[in-house]
C-alpha positions as CSV (number, residue, x, y, z in Angstrom):
1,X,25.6,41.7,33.7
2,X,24.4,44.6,32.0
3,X,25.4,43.7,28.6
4,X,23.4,40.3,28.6
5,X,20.1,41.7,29.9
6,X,19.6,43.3,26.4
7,X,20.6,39.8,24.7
8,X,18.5,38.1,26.6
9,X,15.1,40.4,26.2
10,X,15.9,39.8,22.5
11,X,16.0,36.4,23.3
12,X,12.8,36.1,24.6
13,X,11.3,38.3,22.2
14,X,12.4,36.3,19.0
15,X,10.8,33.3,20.8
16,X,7.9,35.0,22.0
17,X,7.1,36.4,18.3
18,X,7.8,33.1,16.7
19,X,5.6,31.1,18.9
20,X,3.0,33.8,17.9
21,X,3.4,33.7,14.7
22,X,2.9,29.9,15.1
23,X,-0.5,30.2,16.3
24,X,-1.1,32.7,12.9
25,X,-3.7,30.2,11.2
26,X,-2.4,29.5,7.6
27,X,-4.5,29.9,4.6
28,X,-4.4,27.0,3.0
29,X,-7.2,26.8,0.2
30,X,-9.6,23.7,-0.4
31,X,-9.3,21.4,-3.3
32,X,-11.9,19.7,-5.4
33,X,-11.0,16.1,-6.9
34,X,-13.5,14.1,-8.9
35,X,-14.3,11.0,-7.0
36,X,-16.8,9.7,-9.3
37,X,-16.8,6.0,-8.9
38,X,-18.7,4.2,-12.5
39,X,-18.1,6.6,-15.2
40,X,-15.4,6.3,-18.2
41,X,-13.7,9.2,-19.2
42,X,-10.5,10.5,-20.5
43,X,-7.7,12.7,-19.2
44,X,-5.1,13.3,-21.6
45,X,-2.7,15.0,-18.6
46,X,-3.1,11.6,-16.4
47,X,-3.5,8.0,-18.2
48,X,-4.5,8.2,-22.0
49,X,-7.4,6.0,-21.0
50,X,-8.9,5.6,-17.2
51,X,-12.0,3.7,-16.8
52,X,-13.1,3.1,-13.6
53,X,-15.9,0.7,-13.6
54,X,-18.0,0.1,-10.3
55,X,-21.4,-0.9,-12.2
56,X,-20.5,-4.6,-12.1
57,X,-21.2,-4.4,-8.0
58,X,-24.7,-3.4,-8.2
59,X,-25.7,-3.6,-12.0
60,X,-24.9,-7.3,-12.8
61,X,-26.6,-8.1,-9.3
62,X,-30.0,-5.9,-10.5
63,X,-29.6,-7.7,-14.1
64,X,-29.7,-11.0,-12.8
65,X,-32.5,-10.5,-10.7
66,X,-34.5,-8.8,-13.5
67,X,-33.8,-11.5,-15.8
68,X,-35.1,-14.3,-12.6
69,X,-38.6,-12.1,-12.3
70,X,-38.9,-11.7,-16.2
71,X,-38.5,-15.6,-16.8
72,X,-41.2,-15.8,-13.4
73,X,-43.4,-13.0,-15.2
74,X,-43.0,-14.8,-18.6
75,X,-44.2,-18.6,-16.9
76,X,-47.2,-16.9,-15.0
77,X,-48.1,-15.3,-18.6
78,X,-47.8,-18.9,-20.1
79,X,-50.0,-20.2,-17.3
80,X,-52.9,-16.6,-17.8
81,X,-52.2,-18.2,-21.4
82,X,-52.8,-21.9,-20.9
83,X,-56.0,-21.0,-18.9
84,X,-57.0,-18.8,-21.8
85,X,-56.8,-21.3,-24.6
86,X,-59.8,-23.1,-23.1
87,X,-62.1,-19.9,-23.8
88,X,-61.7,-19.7,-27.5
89,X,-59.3,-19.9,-30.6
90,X,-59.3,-16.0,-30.7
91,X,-58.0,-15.7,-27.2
92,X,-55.7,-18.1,-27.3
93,X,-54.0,-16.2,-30.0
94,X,-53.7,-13.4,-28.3
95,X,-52.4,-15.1,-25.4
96,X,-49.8,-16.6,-27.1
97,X,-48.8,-13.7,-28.8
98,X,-48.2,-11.9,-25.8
99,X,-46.4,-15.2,-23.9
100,X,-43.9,-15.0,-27.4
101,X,-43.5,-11.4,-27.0
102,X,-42.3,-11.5,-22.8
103,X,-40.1,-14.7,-23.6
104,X,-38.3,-13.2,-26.5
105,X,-37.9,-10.5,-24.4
106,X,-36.5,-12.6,-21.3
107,X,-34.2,-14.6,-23.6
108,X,-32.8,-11.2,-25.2
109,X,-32.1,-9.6,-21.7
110,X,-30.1,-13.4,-20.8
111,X,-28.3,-13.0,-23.6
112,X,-27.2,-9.4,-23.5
113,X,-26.4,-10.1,-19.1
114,X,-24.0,-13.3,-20.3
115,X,-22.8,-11.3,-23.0
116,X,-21.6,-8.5,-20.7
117,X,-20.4,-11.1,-17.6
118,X,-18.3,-12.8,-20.8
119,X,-16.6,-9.3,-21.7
120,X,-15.3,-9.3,-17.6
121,X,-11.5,-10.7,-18.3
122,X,-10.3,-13.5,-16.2
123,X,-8.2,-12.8,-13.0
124,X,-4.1,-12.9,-13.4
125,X,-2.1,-11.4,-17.0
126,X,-3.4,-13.7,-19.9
127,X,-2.5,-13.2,-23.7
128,X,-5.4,-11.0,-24.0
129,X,-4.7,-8.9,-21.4
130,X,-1.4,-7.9,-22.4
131,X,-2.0,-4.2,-23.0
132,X,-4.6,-3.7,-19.8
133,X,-4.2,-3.9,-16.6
134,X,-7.1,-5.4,-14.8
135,X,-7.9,-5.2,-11.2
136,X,-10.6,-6.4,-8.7
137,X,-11.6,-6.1,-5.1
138,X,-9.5,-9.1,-3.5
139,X,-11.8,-9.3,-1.0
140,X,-14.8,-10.0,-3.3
141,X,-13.2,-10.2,-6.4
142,X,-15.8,-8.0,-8.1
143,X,-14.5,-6.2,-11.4
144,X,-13.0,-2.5,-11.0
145,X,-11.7,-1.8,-14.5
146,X,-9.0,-1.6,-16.4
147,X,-5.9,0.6,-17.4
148,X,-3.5,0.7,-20.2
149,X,-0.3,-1.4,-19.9
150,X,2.3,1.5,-21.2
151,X,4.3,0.7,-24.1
152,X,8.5,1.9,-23.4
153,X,8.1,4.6,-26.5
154,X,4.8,5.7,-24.1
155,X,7.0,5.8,-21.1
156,X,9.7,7.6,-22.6
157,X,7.2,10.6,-23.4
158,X,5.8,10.8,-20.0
159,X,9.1,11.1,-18.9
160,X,10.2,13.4,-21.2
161,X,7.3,15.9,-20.7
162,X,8.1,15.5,-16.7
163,X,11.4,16.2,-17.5
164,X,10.1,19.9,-19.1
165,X,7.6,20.4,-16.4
166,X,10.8,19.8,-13.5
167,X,12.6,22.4,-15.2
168,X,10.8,24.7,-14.2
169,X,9.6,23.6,-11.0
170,X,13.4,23.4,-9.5
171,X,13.0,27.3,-9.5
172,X,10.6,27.0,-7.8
173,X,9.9,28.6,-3.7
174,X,10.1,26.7,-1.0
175,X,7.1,29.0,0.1
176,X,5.5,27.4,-2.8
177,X,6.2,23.6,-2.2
178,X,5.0,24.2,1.3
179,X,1.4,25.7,0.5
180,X,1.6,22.2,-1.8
181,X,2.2,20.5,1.6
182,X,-0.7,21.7,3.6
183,X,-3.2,21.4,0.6
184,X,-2.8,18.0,0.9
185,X,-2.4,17.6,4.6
186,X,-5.8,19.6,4.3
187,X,-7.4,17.2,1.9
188,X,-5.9,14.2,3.5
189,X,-7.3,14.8,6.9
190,X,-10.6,15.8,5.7
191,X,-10.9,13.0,3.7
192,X,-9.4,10.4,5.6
193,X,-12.7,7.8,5.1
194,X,-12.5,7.8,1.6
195,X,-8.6,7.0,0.7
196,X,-8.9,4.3,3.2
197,X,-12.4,3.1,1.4
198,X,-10.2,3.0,-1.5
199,X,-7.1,1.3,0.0
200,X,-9.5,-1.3,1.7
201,X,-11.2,-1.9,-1.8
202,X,-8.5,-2.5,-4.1
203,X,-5.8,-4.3,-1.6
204,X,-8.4,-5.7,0.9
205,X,-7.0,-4.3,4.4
206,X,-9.5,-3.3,6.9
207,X,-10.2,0.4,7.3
208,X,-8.1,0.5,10.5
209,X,-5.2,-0.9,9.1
210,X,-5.6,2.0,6.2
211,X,-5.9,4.4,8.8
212,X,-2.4,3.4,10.4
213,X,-0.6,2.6,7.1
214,X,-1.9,5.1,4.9
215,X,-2.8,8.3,6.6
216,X,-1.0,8.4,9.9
217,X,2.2,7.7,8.0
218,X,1.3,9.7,5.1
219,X,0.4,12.8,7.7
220,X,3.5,12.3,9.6
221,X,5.3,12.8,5.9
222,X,4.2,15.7,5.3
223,X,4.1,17.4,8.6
224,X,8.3,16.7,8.9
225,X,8.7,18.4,5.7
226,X,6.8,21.3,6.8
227,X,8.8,21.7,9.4
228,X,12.2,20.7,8.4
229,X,12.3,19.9,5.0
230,X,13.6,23.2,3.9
231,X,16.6,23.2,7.0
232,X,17.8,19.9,5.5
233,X,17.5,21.4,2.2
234,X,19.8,24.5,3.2
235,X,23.5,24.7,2.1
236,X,26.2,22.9,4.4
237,X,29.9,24.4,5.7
238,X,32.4,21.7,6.3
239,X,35.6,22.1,7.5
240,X,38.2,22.7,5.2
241,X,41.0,21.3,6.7
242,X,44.3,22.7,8.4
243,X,45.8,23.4,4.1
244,X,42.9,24.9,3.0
245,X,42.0,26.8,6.2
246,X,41.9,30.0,4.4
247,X,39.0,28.4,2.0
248,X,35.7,27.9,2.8
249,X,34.4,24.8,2.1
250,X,30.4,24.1,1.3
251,X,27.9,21.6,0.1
252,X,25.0,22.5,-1.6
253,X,22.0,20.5,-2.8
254,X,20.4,20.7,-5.9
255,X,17.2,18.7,-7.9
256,X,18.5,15.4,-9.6
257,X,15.6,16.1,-12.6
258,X,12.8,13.0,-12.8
259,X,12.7,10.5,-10.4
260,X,11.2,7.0,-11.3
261,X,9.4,5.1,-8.8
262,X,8.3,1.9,-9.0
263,X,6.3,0.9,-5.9
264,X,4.7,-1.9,-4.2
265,X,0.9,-3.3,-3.6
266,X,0.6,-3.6,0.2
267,X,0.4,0.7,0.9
268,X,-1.2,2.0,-2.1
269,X,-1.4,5.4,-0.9
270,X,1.2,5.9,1.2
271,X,3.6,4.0,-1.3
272,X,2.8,6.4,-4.1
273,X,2.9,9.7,-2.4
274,X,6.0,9.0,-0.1
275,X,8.5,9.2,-2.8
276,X,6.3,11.7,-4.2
277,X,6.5,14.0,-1.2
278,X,10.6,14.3,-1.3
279,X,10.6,14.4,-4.7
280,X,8.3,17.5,-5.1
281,X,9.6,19.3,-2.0
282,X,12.8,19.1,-3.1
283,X,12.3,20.2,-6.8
284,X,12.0,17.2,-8.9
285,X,9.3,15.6,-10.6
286,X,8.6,12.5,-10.1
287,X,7.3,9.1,-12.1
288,X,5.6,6.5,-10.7
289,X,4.9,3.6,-11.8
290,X,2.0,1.6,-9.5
291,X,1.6,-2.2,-9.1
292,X,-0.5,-4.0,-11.3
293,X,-1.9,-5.0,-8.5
294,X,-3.0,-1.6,-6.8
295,X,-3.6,0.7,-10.5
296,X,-7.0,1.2,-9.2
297,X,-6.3,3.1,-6.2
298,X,-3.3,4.6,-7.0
299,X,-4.4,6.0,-10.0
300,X,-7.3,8.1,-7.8
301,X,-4.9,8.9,-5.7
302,X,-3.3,10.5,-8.7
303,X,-5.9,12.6,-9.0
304,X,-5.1,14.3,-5.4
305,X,-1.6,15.2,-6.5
306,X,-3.0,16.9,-9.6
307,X,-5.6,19.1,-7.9
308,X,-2.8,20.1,-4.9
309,X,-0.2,21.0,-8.2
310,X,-3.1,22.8,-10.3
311,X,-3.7,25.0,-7.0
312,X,-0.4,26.0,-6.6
313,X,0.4,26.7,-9.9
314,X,2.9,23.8,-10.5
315,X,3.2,22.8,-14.1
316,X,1.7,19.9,-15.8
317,X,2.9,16.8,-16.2
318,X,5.5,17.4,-13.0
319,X,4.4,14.1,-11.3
320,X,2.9,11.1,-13.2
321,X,1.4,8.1,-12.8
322,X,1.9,5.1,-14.9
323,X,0.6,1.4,-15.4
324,X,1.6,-1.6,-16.5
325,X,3.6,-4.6,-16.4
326,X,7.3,-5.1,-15.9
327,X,8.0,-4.2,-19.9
328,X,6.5,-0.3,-18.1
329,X,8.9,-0.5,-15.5
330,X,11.9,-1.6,-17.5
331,X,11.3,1.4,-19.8
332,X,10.6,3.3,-16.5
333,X,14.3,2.9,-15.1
334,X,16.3,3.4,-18.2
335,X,14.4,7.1,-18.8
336,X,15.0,8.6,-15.0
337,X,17.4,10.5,-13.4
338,X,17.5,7.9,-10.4
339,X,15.1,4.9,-9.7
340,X,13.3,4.0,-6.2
341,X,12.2,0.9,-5.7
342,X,10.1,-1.1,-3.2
343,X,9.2,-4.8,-4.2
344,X,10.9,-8.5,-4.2
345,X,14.7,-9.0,-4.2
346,X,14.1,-10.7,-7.9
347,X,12.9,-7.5,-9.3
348,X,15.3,-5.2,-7.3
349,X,17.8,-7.6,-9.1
350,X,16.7,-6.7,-12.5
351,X,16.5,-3.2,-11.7
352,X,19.9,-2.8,-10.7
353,X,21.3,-4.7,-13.5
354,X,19.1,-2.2,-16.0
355,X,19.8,0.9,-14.5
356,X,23.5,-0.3,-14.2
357,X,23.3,0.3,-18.1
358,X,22.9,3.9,-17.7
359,X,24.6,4.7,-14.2
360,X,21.5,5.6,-13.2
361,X,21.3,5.6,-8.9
362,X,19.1,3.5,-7.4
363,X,17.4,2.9,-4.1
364,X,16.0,0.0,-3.2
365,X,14.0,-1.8,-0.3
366,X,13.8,-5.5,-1.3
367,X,11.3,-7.2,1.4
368,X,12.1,-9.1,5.1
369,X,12.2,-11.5,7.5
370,X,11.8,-9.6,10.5
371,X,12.8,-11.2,14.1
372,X,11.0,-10.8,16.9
373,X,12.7,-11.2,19.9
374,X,11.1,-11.5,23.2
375,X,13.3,-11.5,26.7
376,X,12.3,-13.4,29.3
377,X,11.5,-10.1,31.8
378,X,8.8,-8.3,29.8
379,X,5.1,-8.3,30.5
380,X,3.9,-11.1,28.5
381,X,0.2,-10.3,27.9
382,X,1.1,-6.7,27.0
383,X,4.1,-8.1,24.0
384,X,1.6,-10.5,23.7
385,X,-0.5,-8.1,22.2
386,X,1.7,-6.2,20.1
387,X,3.5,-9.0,18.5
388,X,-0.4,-10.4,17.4
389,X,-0.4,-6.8,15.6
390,X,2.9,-7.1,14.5
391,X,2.3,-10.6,12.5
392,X,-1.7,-9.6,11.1
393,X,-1.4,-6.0,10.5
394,X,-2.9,-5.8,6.8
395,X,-3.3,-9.5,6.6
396,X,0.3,-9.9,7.2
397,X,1.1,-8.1,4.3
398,X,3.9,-5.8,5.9
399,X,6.9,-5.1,4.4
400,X,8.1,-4.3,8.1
401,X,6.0,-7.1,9.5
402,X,7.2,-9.8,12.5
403,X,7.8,-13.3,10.6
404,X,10.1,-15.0,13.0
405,X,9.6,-14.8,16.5
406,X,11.8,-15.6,19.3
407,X,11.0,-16.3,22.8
408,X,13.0,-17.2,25.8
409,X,12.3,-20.6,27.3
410,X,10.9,-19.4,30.5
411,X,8.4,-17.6,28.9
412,X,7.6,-19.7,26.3
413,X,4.8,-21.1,27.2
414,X,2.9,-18.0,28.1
415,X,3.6,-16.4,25.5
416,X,2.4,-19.3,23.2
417,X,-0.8,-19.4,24.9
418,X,-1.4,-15.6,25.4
419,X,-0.9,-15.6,21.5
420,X,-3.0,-18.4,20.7
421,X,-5.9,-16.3,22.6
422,X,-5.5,-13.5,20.8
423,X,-5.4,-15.3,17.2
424,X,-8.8,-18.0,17.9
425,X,-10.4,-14.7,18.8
426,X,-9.7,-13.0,15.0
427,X,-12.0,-13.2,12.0
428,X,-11.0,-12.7,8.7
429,X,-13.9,-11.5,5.8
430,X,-14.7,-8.9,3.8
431,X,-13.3,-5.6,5.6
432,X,-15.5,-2.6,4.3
433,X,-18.4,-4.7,6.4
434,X,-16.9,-3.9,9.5
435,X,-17.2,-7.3,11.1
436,X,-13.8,-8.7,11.4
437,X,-10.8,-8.3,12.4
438,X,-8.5,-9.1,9.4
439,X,-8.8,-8.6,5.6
440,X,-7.9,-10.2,2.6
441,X,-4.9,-11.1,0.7
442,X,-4.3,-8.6,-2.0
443,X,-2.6,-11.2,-4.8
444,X,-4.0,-14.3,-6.2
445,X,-3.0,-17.2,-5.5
446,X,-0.7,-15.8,-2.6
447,X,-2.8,-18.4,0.1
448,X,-1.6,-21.1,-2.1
449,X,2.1,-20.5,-1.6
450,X,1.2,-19.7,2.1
451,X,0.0,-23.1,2.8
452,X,3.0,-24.5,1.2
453,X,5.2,-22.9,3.8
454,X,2.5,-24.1,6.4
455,X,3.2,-27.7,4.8
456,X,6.5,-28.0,4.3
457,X,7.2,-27.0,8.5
458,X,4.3,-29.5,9.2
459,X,6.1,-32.2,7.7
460,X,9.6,-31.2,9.1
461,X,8.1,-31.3,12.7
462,X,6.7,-28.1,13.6
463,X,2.9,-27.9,15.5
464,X,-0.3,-25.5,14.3
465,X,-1.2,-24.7,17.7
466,X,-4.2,-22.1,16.8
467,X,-6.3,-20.7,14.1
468,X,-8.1,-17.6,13.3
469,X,-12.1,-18.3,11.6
470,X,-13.4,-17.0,8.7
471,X,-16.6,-15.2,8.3
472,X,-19.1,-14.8,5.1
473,X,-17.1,-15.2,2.2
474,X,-17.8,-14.8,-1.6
475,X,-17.8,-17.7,-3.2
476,X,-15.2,-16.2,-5.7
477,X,-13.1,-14.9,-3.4
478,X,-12.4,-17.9,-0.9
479,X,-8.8,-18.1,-2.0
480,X,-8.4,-14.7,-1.7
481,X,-8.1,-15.1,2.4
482,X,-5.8,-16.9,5.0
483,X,-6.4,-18.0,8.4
484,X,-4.3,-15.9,11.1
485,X,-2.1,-19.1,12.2
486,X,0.5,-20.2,15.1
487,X,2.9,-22.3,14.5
488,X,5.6,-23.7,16.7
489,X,8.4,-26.2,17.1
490,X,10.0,-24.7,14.3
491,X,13.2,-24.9,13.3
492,X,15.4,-22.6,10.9
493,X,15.6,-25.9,8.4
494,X,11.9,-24.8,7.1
495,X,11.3,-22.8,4.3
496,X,8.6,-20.5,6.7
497,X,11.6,-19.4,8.8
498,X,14.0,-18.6,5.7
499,X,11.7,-17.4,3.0
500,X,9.3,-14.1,3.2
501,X,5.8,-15.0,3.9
502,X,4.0,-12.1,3.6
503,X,0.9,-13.1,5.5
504,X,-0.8,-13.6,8.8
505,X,1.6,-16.5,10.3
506,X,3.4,-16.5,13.4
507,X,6.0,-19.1,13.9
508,X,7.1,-18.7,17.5
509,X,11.2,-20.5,18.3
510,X,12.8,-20.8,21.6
511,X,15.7,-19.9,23.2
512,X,18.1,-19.8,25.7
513,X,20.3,-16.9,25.5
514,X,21.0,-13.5,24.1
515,X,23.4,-14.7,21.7
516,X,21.5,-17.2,20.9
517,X,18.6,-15.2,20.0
518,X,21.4,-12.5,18.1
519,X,22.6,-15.7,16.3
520,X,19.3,-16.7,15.1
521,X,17.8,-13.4,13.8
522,X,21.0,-12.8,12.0
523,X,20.7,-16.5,10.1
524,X,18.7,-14.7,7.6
525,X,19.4,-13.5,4.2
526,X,17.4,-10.5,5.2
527,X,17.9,-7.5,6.6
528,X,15.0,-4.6,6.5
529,X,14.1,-4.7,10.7
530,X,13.4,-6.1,13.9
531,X,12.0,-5.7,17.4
532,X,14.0,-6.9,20.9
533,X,11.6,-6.4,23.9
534,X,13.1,-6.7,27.3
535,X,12.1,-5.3,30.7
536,X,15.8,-3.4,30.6
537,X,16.5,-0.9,27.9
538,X,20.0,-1.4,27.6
539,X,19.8,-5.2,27.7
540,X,17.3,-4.6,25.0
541,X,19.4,-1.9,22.6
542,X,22.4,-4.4,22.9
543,X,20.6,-7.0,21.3
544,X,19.2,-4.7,18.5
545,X,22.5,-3.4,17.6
546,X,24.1,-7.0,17.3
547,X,21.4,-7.6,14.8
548,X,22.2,-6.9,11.1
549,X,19.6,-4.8,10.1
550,X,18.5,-1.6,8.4
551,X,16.4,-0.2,11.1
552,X,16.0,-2.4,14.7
553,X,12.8,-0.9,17.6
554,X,13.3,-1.4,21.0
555,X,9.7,-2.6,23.1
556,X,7.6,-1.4,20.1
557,X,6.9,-2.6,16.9
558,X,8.0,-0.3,13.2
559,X,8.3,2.8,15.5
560,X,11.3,3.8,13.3
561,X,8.2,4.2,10.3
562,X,7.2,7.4,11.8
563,X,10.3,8.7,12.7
564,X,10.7,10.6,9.2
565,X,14.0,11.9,10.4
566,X,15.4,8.7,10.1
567,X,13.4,7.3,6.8
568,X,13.1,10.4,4.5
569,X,14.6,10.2,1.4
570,X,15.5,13.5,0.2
571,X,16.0,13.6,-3.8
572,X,18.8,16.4,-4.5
């Protein structure tokens, strides 16, 4: 007994330091990012040309009612004028002089307000547009700006000076990647309102779907690495077998070099600076190449990463951002040391095949059909609730998002009408207003192809038993939104139960037992997740791990999201 009392006032004295040293605050220093929002300028460490252009929202609205009171100003001259002419020849001169003067001058300020509103390109990739990337609120569809569409010799150099810069970065401390760490922790939760301003504006979610998919996930990143980034990081012993037992046998891991990224729409934020994360912590640098459909905001968020690196003395050009169309992204994945992907199985496809050419390694998440399956001994109104959120969160737009769900018989019916409450009661419109429920829909002409799946299970049988409303909606932008919709009496014959959606639609099924409900999810060529809710947790883990999927929650809903242990992906 007297040998362990020593051991164990150690013990609590390691403990009792380290919990100490916990509550230590760390200094972690402040960073200044230029969030100027309507000026042009250049930055020849980011894009070789970044315009940002905002004016269109308030400028073009001033213009046009300038141009309205000058043609008002210019008639009540006309009319001073007209009045004149009756008091003498010399007057009237005068008067018309000056009615000339103000209606040259209102013609020349119409002219030079249609000559700027022509120089706005139209929506979607047209001939001219080839070597910009252009991008607009989806919500509003009022002009942002443009990028450059990067050539492959372009791409090649960004690579190749990332390539330089990761050099010396894989020396780097893991003292050092952590201070990186909690600079942007620090920024991010200090400036939580402004990425999701930005993430609403160029992908249309509403701020609180920004909040949950952008900076709570984002957060929950970076606090995992903090804490056991480095510990996962740290050399391995494995056994070395009954021959060999007088070796020792060990695994180390080391940087890969420059990982490309090529990354989706739906997450701006937390799409760009996931990869980046476990790329930088564990001493690569990192490429990334953002959607054409989301440059806007992922290129400010670029701007972040720089001023964390600059502060901790990282070298230039370690992490990069890069736009442009899939010419960018094929150039992308034959320069890198390994590719990570996040888009539609077509692309992830074409992908493989390319980096196939060089054996370059891949990882890839290629898009769902998530089941949904709901027992018949839950609470009804409370899965009720979550499966409303699990079907409209960002519009629907979830890579991890409920598109089939499936119900036992005896709760059917509830659950039908429990949903169909929820759904009348949602409003979709503009979401930096504040006044609804449910954004936009970040690509164009994505309603169109909704309502063709709408169509197509109409006609094959299936019921639209409630509808969301619309609010105030630019007229430019009415395409631009769906209506949050139930469906049922649907059948796995219909495109909307086979094909991704990607949108605010909830086609509810029946059935009768649990293989049944196993059987269905599985009939699905896809396989990223899914929910089972049942009032028994091991009735409810059985059916998850019948189901052929990548990641499976039991009574939640993309739980497994902020479980980083699970979902990290560690570059070495």
């Amino acid at each position: 007994m007297a040998f362990w009392w020593p051991l164990i006032v150690l013990a609590l004295a390691y403990g009792l330091c380290r919990f100490l040293f916990m509550l230590i605050p760390v200094n972690v220093p402040s960073i200044d990012v230029d969030v100027s929002d309507g000026k042009s300028f250049r930055d020849s460490s980011t894009l070789s040309q970044f315009r940002v252009v905002a004016f269109p929202q308030f400028l073009l609205e001033r213009a046009s009612i300038l141009v309205h009171s000058t043609v008002l100003l210019t008639r009540a001259m006309a009319f001073v004028s007209a009045v004149q002419l009756r008091k003498g020849i010399r007057r009237r001169r005068t008067a018309s002089f000056t009615c000339k003067l103000k209606l040259s001058f209102a013609n020349w300020f119409t002219i030079v307000g249609v000559w700027y509103m022509l120089q706005i390109p139209p929506r979607g990739r047209t001939q001219q547009s080839e070597t910009k990337v252009q991008c607009y609120e989806p919500a509003t569809m009022k002009y942002l700006g443009y990028f450059p569409a990067l050539s492959p010799s372009e791409v090649e150099e960004r690579v190749a000076l990332a390539k330089k810069a990761q050099t010396v970065w894989a020396k780097s401390s893991f003292k050092q990647r952590r201070q990186f760490l909690r600079i942007l922790l620090k920024y991010i939760l200090e400036h939580q309102q402004l990425i999701c301003e930005v993430s609403s504006r160029d992908t249309g979610k509403t701020m609180v779907d920004a909040s949950l998919g952008e900076i709570m996930t984002t957060c929950e990143k970076i606090t995992w690495l903090l804490s056991e980034g480095e510990r996962w990081l740290k050399p391995e012993y494995r056994s070395s077998g009954r021959s060999m037992i007088h070796k020792k046998a060990k695994v180390e891991f080391h940087p890969l070099g420059v990982i490309g990224a090529i990354v989706s729409w739906n997450y701006p934020f937390h799409n760009v600076f996931n990869p980046m994360l476990a790329a930088v912590f564990s001493g690569n640098g990192i490429v990334i190449k953002v959607s054409e459909h989301a440059s806007w905001s992922g290129c400010f968020y670029f701007r972040i990463i720089q001023a964390a690196l600059t502060a901790v003395g990282a070298p230039d050009n370690l992490v990069d951002v890069i736009t442009g169309f899939a010419e960018t992204g094929e150039a992308l994945v034959s320069s890198v040391d390994k590719v990570i992907f996040v888009g539609s199985p077509g692309v992830g496809k074409k992908i493989m095949r390319n980096a196939a050419k060089n054996l370059v390694p891949v990882t890839l998440e290629l898009g769902g059909k998530d089941a949904f399956i709901v027992c018949e001994d839950v609470d009804v109104p409370h899965v009720a609730q979550v499966a409303v959120r699990a079907a409209l969160q960002s519009s629907g737009q979830n890579c991890a998002g409920a598109e089939r769900f499936y119900v036992h018989r005896d709760v059917y019916a509830s659950f039908v009408t429990q949903v169909s409450q929820i759904v009348k009661s949602v409003s979709a419109g503009p979401p930096l207003t504040g006044r609804y429920d449910m954004g936009a829909l970040c690509m164009q002409e994505h309603s169109e192809r909704l309502q063709n799946l709408v169509n197509d299970a109409l006609e094959k049988g299936a019921e639209i038993v409630a509808r969301g409303s619309f609010g105030h909606l630019g007229e430019g932008a009415v395409d631009q939104f769906f209506p949050p919709t139930v469906i049922v009496n649907v059948d796995h014959t219909m495109k909307l139960m086979q094909e991704e959606a990607f949108g605010p639609i909830l086609p509810i099924m029946k059935f009768s037992t649990d293989e049944e409900a196993i059987k269905l999810a599985n009939d699905s060529r896809y396989g990223l997740g899914c929910a089972v809710f049942s009032g028994s947790q091991r009735r409810a883990r059985e059916i998850a791990s019948k189901i052929h999927t990548g990641v499976a929650a039991v009574n939640d809903f993309a739980s497994s999201y902020m479980c980083q242990a699970i979902l990290s992906l560690v570059f070495t």
